[in-house]
C-alpha positions in Angstrom: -119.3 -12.9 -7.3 -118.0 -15.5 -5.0 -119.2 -18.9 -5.7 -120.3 -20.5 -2.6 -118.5 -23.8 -1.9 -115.2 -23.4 -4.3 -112.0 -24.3 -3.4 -109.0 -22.8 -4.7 -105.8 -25.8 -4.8 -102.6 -24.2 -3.4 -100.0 -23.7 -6.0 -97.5 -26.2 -6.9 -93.9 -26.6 -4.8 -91.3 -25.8 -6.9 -88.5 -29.1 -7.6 -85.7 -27.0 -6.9 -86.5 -25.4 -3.8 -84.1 -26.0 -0.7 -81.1 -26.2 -3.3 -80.2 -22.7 -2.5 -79.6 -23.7 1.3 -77.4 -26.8 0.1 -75.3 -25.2 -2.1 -75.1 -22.3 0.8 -73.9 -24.6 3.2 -71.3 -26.8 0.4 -70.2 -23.0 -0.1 -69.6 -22.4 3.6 -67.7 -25.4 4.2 -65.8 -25.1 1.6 -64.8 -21.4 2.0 -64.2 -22.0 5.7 -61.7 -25.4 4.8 -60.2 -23.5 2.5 -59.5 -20.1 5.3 -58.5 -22.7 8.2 -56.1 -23.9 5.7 -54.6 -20.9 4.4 -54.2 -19.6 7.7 -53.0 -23.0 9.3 -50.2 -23.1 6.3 -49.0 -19.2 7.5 -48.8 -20.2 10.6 -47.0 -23.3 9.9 -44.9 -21.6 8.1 -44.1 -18.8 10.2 -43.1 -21.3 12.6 -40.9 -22.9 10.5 -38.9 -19.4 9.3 -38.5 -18.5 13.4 -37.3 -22.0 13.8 -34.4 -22.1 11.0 -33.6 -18.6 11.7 -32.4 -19.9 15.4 -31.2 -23.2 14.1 -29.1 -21.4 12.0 -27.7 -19.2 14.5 -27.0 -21.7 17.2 -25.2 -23.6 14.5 -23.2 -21.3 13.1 -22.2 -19.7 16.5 -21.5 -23.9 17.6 -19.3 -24.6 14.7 -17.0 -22.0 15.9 -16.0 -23.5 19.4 -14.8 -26.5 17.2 -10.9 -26.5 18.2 -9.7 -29.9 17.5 -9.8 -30.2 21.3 -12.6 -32.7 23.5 -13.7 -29.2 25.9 -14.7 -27.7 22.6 -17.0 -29.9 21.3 -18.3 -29.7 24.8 -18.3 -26.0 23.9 -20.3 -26.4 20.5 -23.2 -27.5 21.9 -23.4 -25.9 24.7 -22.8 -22.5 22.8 -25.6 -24.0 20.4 -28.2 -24.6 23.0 -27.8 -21.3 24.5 -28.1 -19.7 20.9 -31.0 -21.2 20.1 -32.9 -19.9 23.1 -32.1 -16.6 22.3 -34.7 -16.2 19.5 -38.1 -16.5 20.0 -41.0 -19.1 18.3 -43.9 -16.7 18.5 -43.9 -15.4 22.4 -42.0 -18.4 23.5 -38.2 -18.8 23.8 -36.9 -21.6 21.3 -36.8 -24.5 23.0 -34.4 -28.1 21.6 -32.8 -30.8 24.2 -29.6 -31.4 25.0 -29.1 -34.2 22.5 -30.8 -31.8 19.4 -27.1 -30.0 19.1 -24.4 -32.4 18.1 -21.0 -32.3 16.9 -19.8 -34.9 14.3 -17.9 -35.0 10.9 -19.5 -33.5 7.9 -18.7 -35.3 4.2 -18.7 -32.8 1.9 -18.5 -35.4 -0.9 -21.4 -37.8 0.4 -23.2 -34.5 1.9 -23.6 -36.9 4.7 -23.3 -36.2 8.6 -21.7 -38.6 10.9 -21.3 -38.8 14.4 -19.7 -40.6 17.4 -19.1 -44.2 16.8 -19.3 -43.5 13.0 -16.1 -44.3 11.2 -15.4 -41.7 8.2 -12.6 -41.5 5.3 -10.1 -39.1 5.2 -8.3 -39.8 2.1 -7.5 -43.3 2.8 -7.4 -43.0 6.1 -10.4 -45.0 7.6 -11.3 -42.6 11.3 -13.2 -43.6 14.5 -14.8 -40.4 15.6 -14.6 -40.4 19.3 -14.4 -37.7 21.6 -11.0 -38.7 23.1 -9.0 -39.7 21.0 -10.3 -37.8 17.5 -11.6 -34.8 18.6 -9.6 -32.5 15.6 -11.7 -34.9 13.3 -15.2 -33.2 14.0 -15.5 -30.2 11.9 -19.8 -29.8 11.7 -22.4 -29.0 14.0 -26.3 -30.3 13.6 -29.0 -28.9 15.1 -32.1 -30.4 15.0 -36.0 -29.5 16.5 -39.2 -28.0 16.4 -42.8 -27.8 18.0 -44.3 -30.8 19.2 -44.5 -33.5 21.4 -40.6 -34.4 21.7 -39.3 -33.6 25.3 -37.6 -30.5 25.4 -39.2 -28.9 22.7 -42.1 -26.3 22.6 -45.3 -27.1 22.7 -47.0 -28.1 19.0 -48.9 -25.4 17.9 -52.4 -25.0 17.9 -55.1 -25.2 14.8 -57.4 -22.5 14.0 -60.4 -23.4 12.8 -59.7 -26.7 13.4 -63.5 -28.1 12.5 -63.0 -27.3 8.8 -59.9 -29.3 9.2 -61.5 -32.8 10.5 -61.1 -31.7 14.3 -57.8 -31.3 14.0 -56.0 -29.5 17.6 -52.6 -29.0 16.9 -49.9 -29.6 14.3 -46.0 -30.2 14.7 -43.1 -28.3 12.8 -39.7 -29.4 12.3 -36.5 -27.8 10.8 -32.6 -28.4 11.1 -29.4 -26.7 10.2 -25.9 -28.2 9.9 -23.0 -26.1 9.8 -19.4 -26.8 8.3 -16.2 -25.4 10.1 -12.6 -27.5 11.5 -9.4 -27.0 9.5 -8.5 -25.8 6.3 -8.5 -28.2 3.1 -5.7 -26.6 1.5 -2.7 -24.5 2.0 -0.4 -22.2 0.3 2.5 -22.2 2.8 3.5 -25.7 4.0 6.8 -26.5 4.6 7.9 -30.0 2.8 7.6 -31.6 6.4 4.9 -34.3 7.7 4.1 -35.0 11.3 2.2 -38.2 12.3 -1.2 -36.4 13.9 -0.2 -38.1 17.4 3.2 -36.1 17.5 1.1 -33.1 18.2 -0.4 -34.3 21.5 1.3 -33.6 24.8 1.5 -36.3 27.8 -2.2 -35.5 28.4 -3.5 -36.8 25.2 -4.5 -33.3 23.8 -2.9 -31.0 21.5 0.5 -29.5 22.3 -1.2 -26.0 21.9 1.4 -22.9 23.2 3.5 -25.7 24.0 7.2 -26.0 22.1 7.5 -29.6 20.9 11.1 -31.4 19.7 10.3 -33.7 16.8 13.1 -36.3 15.5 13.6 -37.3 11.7 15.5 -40.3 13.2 12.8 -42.4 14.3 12.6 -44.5 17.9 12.3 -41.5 19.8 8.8 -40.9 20.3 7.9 -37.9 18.1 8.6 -37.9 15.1 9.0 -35.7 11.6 9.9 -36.4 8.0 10.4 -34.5 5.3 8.1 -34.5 2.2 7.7 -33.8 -1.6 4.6 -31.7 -1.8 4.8 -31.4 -5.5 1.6 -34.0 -6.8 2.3 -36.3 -8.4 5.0 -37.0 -5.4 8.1 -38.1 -5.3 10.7 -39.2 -3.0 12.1 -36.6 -1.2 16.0 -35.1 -1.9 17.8 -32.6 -0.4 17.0 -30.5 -3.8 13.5 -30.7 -3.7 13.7 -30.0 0.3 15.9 -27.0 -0.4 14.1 -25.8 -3.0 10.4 -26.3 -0.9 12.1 -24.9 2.3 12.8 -21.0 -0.4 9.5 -21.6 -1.7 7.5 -21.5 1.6 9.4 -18.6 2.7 7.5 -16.4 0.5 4.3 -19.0 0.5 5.0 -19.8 -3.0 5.7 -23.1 -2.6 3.8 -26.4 -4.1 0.1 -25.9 -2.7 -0.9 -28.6 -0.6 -4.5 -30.5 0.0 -5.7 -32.8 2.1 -6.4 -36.2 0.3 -2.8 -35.5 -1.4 -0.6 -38.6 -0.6 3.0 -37.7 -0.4 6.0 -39.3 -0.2 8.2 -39.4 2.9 11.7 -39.7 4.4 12.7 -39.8 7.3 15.1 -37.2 7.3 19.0 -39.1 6.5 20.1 -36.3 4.5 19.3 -33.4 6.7 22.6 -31.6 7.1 24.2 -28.4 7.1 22.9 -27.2 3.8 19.7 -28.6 3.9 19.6 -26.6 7.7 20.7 -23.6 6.1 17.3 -23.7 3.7 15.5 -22.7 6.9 17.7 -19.5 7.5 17.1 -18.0 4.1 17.7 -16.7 1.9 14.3 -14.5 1.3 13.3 -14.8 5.3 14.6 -16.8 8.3 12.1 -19.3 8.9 13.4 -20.0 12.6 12.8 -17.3 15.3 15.2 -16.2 17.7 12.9 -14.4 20.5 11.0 -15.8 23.3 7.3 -17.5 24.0 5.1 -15.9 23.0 7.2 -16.1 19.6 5.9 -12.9 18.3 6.2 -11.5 15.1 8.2 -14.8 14.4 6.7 -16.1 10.6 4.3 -18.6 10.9 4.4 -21.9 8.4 2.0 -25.2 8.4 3.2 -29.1 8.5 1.3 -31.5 6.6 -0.7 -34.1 9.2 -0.8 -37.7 8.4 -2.6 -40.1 10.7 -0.7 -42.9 11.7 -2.7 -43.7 14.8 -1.1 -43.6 18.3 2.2 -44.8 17.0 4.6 -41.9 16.4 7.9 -43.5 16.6 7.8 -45.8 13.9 10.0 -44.9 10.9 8.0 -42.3 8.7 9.0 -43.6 5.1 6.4 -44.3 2.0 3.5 -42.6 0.9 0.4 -41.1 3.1 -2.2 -39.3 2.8 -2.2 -35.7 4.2 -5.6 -35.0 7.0 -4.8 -31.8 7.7 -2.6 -29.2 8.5 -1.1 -27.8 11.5 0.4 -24.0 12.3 4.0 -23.8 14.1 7.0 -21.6 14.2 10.3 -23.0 13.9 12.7 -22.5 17.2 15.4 -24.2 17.3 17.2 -27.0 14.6 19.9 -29.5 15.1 21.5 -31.8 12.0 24.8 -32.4 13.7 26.3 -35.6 11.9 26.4 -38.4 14.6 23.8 -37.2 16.7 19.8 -36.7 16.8 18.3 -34.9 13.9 15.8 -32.7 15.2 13.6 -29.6 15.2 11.9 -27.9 17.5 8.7 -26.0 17.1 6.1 -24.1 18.9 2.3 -25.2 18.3 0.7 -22.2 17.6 -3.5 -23.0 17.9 -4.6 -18.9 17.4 -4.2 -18.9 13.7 -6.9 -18.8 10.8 -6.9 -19.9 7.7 -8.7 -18.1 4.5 -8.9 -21.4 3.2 -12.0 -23.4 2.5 -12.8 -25.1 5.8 -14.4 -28.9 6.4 -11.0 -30.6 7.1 -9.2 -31.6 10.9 -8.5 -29.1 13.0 -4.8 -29.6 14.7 -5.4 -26.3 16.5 -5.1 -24.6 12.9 -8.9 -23.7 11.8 -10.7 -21.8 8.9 -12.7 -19.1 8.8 -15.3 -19.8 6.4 -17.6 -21.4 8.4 -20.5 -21.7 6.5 -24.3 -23.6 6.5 -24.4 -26.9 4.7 -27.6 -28.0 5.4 
């Protein structure tokens, strides 16, 4: 039986209801930050592998139009620009500005890159990298970009989820390669003869590649040679140690020779008959007797030195070798009374299996490799 007039009092709310919905929506956010971020971070760094992968590339294929000549660092980065826009950032071309592939000098014992206007050590040589006048001197090529607001560079890229993310729209990625190429470090078959770096050059100011070049041990003459001990530590050179060098390169087992080595110079007094007749023999004639384009003829290296633009000043005392130059031997005169001289043709088509990072006198390596 209903009594007439009772109430009965709703039940009591419970403290913990709504909680469910709180902790529903923390969870949502939290899930959802933590899937914009995951996915933002592949992206990211998807980005970033397609990016390298072309900055690699276009350095790599820049480093090798590094000649020792001023057209071929043109050449570098123009051949690393094009490279780069070969591979692709998602559905878009690679994208970097003209001034995002650079050639400069590479210090492999600072792991530091320099460029124009920089001045770097080579040995003790203190260098002014400029385009005209030190072009053999840049032996690395830096390529530097990625996706963002920098002119000439592809677009930043764009954030999913980007509400989980404080609103966030976009996001830039950078990357960078550096490669190492130039002239050998180090040779087996140099000939215990130094050329100043400017007797190389021909009227224009470039190097005398395919071009056959008289160089005078007496000096005054405006190109000059000296003979050289390439033993370490060096001494001063004899018509012994310049006999005995001349056999040893004939066979490339002669002193090995690096650049940083200082050696000791002469300008060439005692170069007579005998000391000619080292070049002749006796394992192989060192001097060829056909015609341009000298084939077949044995090729040998001089030691560089850098003595600036002044290449008829007496070539005596110690120096520090920069790099190494390719020639064959044509013709040699050591008449008594008369002009000491040799002439040579500058051969800039050979390779070296040597480690590269050094000046490039029209004599390269070809271990190009990545640095950075």
């Amino acid at each position: 039986m209903i009594r007439r007039g009772s109430t009965r009092s709703a039940p009591a709310r419970h403290p913990e209801t709504g909680a469910i919905a709180v902790l529903a929506a923390v969870i949502f956010v939290a899930v959802g930050s933590f899937v914009a971020l995951s996915l933002n971070v592949a992206l990211k760094m998807s980005a970033k592998v397609q990016l390298q992968t072309a900055f690699d590339g276009a350095a790599l294929a820049g480093v090798m139009s590094l000649n020792g000549s001023e057209q071929g660092l043109c050449d570098a980065s123009t051949t690393a620009l094009r490279v780069a826009g070969m591979h692709a950032l998602d559905a878009a071309s690679v994208q970097i500005a003209g001034s995002d592939a650079v050639a400069g000098y590479w210090d492999v014992g600072t792991l530091s890159f320099f460029n124009t206007g920089d001045t770097i050590l080579v040995g003790d040589n203190a260098i002014a990298l400029d385009p005209a006048t030190t072009p053999m001197y840049y032996n690395a090529v830096q390529v530097m970009g990625g996706a963002g607001d920098a002119e000439g560079h592809n677009s930043a890229l764009e954030v999913v989820l980007g509400n989980f993310l404080g609103g966030a729209k976009t996001m830039q990625v950078k990357a960078g390669a550096t490669a190492l190429g130039g002239g050998p470090c180090s040779d087996d078959c140099t000939l215990p003869l130094v050329v100043p770096s400017c007797s190389l050059l021909d009227n224009s100011g470039a190097l005398a590649c395919g071009q056959t070049v008289t160089l005078y041990f007496n000096h005054g003459h405006g190109k000059d040679i000296a003979f050289a001990d390439m033993n370490q530590p060096s001494a001063q050179p004899t018509p012994e140690s310049v006999i005995s060098q001349n056999q040893g390169a004939q066979t490339c087992g002669g002193p090995p020779a690096g650049v940083g080595d200082n050696v000791r110079l002469s300008n060439g007094d005692f170069f007579d008959n005998h000391v000619e007749s080292s070049f002749y023999g006796p394992d192989a004639s060192m001097v060829c007797s056909v015609g341009p384009p000298y084939a077949g003829c044995p090729r040998r290296q001089l030691g560089v030195v850098n003595m600036g633009s002044n290449c008829d000043s007496p070539m005596v005392g110690r120096y520090a070798l920069v790099g190494f130059a390719q020639i064959v031997i044509v013709g040699t005169r050591s008449t008594p009374g008369s002009e000491r001289s040799i002439d040579v043709y500058v051969d800039c088509t050979g390779q070296s299996s040597a480690p590269s990072g050094c000046a490039n006198f029209g004599f390269s390596s070809r271990k190009t490799r990545l640095v950075h």
